[in-house]
VOPAGU-2260 file (C-alpha; in pm, 1 decimal, decimal comma):
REM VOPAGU-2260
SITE   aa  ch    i         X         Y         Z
SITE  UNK   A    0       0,0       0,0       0,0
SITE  UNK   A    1     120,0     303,6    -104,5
SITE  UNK   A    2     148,8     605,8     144,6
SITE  UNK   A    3     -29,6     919,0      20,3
SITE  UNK   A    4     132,0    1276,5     104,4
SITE  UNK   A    5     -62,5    1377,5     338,6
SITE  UNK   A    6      49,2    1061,3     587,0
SITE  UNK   A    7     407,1    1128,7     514,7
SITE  UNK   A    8     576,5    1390,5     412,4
SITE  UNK   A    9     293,0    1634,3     523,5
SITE  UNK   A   10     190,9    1479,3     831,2
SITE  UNK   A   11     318,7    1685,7    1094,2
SITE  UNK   A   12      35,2    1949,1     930,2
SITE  UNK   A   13    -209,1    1687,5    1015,5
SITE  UNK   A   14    -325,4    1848,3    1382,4
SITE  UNK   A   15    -384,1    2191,8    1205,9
SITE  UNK   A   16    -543,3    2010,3     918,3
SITE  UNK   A   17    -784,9    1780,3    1099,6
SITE  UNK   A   18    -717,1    1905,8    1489,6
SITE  UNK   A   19    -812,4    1653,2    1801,5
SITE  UNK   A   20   -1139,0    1866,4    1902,0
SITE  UNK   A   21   -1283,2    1807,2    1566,2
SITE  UNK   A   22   -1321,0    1431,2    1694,8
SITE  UNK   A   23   -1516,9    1467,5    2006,1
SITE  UNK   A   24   -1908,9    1383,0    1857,1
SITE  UNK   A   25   -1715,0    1057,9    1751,6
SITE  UNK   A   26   -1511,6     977,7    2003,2
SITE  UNK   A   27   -1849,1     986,2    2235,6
SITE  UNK   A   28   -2083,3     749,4    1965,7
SITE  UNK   A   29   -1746,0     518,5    1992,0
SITE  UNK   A   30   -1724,4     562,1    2416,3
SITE  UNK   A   31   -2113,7     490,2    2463,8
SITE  UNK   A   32   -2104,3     218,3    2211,1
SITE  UNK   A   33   -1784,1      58,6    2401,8
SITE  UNK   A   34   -1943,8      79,2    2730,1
SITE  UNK   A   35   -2272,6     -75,0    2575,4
SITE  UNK   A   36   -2108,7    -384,1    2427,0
SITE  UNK   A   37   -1823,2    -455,1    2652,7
SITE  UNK   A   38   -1846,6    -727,8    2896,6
SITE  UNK   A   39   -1719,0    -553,1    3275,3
SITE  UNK   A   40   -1371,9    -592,6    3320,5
SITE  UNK   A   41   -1298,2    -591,6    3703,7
SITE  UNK   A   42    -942,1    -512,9    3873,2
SITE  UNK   A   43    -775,4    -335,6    3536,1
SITE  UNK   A   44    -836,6     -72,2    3262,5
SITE  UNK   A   45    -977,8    -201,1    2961,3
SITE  UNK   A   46    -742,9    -233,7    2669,5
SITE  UNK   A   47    -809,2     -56,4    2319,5
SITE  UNK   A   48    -606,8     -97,7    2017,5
SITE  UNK   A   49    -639,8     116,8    1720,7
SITE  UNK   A   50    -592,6      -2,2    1375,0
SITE  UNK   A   51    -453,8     298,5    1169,4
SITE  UNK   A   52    -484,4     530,9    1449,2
SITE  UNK   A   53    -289,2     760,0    1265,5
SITE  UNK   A   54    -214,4    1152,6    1488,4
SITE  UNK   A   55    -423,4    1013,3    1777,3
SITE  UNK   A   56    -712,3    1224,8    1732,4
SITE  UNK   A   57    -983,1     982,4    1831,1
SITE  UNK   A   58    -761,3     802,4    2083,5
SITE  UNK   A   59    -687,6    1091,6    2292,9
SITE  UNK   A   60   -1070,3    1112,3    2385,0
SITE  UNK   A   61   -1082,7     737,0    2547,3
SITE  UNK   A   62    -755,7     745,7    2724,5
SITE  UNK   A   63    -919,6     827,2    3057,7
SITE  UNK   A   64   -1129,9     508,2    3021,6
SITE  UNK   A   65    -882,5     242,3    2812,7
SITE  UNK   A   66    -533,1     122,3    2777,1
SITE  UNK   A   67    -436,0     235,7    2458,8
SITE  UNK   A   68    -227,9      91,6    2142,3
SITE  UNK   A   69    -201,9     263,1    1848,4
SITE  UNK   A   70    -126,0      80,6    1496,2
SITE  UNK   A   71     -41,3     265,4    1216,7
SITE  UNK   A   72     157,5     193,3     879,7
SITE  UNK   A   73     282,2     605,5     876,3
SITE  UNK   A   74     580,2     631,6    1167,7
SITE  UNK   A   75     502,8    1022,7    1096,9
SITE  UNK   A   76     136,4    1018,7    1194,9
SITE  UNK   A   77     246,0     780,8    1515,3
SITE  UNK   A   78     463,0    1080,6    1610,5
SITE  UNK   A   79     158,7    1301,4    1637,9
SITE  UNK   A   80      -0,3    1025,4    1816,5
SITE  UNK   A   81     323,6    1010,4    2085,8
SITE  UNK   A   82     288,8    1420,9    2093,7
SITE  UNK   A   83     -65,3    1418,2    2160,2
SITE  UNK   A   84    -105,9    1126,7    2409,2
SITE  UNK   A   85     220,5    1106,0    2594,8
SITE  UNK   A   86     346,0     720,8    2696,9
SITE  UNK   A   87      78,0     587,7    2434,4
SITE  UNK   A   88     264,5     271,6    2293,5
SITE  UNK   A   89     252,9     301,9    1897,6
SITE  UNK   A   90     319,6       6,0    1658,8
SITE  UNK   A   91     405,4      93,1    1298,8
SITE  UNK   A   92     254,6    -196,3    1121,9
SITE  UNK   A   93       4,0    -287,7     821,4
SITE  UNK   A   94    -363,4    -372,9     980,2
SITE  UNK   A   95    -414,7    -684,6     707,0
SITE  UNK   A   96    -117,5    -838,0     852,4
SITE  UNK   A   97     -11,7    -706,2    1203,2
SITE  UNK   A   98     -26,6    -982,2    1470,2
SITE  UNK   A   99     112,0    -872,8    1802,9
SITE  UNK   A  100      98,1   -1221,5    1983,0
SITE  UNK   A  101    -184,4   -1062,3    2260,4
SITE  UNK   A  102    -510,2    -996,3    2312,6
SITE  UNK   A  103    -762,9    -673,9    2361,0
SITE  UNK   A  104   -1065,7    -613,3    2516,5
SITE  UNK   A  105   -1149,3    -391,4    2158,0
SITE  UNK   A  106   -1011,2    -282,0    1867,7
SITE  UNK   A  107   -1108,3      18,0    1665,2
SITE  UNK   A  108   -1070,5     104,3    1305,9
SITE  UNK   A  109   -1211,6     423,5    1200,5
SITE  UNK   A  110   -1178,8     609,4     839,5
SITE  UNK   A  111    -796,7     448,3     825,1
SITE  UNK   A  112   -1049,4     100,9     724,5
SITE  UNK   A  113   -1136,1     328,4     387,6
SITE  UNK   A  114    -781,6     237,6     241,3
SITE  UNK   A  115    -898,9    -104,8     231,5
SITE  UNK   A  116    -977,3    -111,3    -182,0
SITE  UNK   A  117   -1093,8    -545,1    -266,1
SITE  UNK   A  118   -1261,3    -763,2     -75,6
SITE  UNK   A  119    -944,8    -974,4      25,3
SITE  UNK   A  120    -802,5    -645,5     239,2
SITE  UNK   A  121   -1108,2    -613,8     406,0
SITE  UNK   A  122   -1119,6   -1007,9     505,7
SITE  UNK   A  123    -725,8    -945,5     599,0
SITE  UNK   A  124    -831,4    -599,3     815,9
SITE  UNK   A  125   -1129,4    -810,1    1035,3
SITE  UNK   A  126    -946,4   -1098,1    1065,0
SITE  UNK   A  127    -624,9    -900,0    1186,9
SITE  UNK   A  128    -925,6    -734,5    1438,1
SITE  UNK   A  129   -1062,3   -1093,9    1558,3
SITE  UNK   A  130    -667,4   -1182,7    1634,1
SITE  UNK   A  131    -638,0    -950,5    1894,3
SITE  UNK   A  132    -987,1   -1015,9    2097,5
SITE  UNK   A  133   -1097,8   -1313,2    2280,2
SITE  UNK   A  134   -1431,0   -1418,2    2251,4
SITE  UNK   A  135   -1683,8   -1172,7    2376,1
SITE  UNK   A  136   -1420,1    -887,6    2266,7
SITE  UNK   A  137   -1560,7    -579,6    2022,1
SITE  UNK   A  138   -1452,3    -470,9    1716,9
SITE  UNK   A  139   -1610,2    -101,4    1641,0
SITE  UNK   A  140   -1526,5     -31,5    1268,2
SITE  UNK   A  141   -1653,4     327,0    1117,4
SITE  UNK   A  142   -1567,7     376,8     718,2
SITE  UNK   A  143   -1630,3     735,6     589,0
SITE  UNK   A  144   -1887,8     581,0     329,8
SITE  UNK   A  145   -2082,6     234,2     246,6
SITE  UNK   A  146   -2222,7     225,2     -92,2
SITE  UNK   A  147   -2538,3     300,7      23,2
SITE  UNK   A  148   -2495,5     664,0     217,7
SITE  UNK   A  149   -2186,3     764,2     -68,3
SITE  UNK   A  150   -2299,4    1058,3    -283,7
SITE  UNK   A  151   -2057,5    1161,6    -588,2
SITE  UNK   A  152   -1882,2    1512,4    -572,5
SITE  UNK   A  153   -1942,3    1526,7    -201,0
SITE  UNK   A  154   -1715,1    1756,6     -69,3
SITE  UNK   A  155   -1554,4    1913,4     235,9
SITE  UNK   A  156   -1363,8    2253,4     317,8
SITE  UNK   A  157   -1191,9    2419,3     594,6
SITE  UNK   A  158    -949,6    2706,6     683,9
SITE  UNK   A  159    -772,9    2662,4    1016,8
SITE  UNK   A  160    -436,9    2806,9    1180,2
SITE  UNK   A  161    -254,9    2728,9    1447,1
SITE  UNK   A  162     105,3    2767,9    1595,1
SITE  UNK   A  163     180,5    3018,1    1277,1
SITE  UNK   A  164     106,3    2779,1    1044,7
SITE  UNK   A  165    -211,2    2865,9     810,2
SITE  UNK   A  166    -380,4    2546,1     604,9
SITE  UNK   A  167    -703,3    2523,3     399,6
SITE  UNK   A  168    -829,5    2256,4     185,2
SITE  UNK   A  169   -1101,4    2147,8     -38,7
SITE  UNK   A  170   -1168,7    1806,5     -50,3
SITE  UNK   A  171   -1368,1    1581,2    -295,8
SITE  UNK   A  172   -1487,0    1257,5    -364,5
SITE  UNK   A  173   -1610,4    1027,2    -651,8
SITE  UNK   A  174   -1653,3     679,0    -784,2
SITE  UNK   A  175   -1584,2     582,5   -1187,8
SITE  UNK   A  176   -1931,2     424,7   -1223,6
SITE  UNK   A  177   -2241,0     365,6    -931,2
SITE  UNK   A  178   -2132,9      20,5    -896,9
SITE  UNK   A  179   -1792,0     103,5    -839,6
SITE  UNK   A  180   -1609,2     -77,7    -522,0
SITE  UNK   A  181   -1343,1     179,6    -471,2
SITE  UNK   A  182   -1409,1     588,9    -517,3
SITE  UNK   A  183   -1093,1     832,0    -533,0
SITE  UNK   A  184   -1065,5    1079,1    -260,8
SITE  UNK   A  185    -877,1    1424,5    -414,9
SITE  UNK   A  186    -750,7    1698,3    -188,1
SITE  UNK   A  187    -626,8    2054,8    -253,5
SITE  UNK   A  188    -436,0    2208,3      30,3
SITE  UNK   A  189    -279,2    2493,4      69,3
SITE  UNK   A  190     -37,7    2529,7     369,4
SITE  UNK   A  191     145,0    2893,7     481,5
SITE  UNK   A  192     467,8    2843,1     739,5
SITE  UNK   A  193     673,4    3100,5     781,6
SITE  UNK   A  194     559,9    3309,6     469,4
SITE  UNK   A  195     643,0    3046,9     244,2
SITE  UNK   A  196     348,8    2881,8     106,0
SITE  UNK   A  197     216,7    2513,6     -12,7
SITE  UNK   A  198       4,7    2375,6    -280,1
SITE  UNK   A  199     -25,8    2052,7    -266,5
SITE  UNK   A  200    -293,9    1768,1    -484,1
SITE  UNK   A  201    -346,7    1476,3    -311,9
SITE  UNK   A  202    -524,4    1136,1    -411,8
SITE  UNK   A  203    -650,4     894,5    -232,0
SITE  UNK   A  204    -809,7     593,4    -355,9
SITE  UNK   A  205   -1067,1     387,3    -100,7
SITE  UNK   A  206   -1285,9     123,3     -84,9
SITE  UNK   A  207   -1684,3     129,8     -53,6
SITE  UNK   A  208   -1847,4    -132,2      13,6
SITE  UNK   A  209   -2221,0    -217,7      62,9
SITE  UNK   A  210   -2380,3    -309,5     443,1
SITE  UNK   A  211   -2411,1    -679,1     313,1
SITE  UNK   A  212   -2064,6    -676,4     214,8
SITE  UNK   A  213   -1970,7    -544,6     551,4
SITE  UNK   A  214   -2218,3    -767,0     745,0
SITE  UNK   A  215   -2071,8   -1098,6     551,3
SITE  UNK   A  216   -1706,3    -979,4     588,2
SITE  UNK   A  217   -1723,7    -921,8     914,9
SITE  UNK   A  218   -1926,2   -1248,5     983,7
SITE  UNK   A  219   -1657,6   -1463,5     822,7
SITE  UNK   A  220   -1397,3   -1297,0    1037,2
SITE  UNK   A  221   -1585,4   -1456,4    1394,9
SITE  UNK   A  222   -1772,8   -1200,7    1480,0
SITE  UNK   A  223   -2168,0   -1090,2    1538,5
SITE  UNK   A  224   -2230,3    -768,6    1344,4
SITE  UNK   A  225   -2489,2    -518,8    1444,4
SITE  UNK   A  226   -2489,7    -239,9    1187,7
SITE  UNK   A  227   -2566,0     161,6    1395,3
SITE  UNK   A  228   -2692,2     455,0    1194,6
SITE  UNK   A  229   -2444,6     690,6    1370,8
SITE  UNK   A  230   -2584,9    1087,8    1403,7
SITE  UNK   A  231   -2241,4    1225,5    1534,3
SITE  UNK   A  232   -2169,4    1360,2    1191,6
SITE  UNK   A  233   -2363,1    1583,6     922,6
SITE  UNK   A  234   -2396,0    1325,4     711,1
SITE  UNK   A  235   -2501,3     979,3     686,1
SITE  UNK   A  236   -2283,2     749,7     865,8
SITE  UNK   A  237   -2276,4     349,0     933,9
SITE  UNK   A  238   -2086,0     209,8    1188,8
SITE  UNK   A  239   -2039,0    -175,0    1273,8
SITE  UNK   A  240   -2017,9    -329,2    1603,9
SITE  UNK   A  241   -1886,6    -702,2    1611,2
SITE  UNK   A  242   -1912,7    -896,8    1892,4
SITE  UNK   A  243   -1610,6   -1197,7    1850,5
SITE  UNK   A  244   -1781,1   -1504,4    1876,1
């Protein structure tokens, strides 16, 4: 898998990009479905990994409740991760084929599961999720889009500065046909540090897959699925909770 820009070279503009506040709404649909689905856990902190956790921005809003690990393929988004939640243990390491010889109460994946493009990744990504839970564990999984909730040319802008450092982008997204399995992601940014300024075009190709697809994935993998329209964001938004069996 190839790593886009914006996870490498440009990551350390991630928090002014995307900052950690921007994640609270989801963060709090992720916390109450947690403490819905997960069986008590007496004497010790429950333990959370992340599957492309990326700067940390939804972890740093469950560390008062969970032990946290943080998997990500980009070293440069783990060091926002380290910055932003100090002592979180980081793993740089591919979700479809990271096994770190232990077990979790849950594991998350949120929009980093839209870089899964076929079928086979997607099997790979849950079953790397039901390798790290023992039975009863949760898997919370929250793509950006499923087929059914995508729209073509949806789009998203922002303007935001912080520490001296000015970004805005446009972003925009669209499938080559309606029955499409991946759509391509494009971003404009432009980034001002220090009077020098940025223009960067960014792609980003993702899966999308329909409920059924994620339902039968996700069953294969062990797990119980239970699909939750989520009403954190503006838009649309599925998320799956699977329950390992």
């Amino acid at each position: 898998m190839s790593m886009v820009r914006l996870y490498d070279e440009l990551a350390r503009f991630w928090p002014v990009l995307s900052p950690p506040e921007d994640y609270c709404a989801e963060a709090a649909a992720i916390r109450a479905l947690l403490d819905e689905h997960l069986p008590a856990v007496r004497d010790r902190r429950p333990r959370l990994l992340e599957l492309g956790a990326g700067g940390g921005h939804t972890l740093v809003h469950l560390r008062d409740a969970f032990d946290l690990v943080a998997a990500d393929l980009s070293d440069a988004m783990l060091a926002n991760a380290r910055a932003l939640v100090p002592g979180l243990r980081c793993v740089v390491d591919d979700m479809r084929t990271m096994r770190l010889g232990e077990t979790f109460d849950a594991v998350l994946a949120h929009d980093a599961i839209d870089y899964m493009l076929t079928d086979a990744d997607l099997a790979a990504a849950c079953a790397t999720a039901a390798a790290h839970l023992d039975r009863g564990g949760v898997f919370i999984v929250a793509p950006t889009y499923v087929r059914e909730t995508f729209t073509d040319d949806d789009y998203a802008e922002d303007a935001r500065c912080h520490d001296k450092i000015e970004a805005r982008y446009v972003s925009h997204v669209r499938r080559p046909d309606e029955q499409a399995t991946t759509f391509e992601l494009t971003m404009v940014m432009t980034i001002r540090e220090a009077n020098a300024l940025t223009i960067v075009d960014d792609r980003h190709q993702c899966g999308l897959f329909t409920i059924d697809t994620w339902r039968a994935v996700l069953g294969g993998a062990g797990f119980d699925v239970r699909a939750v329209d989520d009403d954190a964001t503006d838009r649309p938004h599925v998320l799956f909770v699977g329950v390992r069996r």
